[in-house]
N, C-alpha and C positions, 0 to 999 in steps of 0.2 A: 462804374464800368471801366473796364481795362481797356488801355490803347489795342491790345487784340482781339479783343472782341469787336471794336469798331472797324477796323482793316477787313476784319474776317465778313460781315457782314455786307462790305461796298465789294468783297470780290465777291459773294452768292450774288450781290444785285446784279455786278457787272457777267459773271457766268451764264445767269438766266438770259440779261439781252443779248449775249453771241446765240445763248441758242435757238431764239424765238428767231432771230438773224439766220441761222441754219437751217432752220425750220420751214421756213419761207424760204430760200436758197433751193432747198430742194422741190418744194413746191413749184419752185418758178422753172426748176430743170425739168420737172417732170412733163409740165406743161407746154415747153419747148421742145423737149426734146433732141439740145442739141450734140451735134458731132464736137463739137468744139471743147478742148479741155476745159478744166473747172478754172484751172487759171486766168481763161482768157473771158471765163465770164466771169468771174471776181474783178478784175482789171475796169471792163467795161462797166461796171460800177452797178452796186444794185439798186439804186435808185432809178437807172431805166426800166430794168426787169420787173421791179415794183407794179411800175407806170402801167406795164403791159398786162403784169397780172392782175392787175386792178381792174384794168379796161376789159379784160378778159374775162373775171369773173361779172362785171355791171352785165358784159353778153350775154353771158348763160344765162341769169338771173333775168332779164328782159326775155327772152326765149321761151324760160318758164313762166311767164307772166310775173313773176315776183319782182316786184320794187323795191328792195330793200336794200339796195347800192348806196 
């Protein structure tokens, strides 16, 4: 196997997780809702927004009777 074949394959890896990353990103704007530019929620890190969307889907999902959080 060639050195480019291997480069080539760590950026599909690394491509896919920005976009599961985006992915969720959006999810979490969707679900906030905020006024706030993208910048200043990318700044604020998304590892809080995670937190919240976590917390937020375990709600629904109790709501629905569904345990699977």
């Amino acid at each position: 196997m060639t050195r480019g074949k291997v480069s080539e394959r760590r950026v599909v890896q690394r491509n896919r997780r920005l976009q599961k990353t985006h992915e969720r990103f959006h999810i979490l704007y969707e679900i906030k809702r905020i006024s706030a530019p993208c910048s200043q929620i990318w700044e604020g890190g998304i590892g809080k927004l995670s937190r919240e969307y976590h917390e937020r889907v375990r709600f629904t999902a109790e709501q629905k009777g569904d345990r699977r959080s």
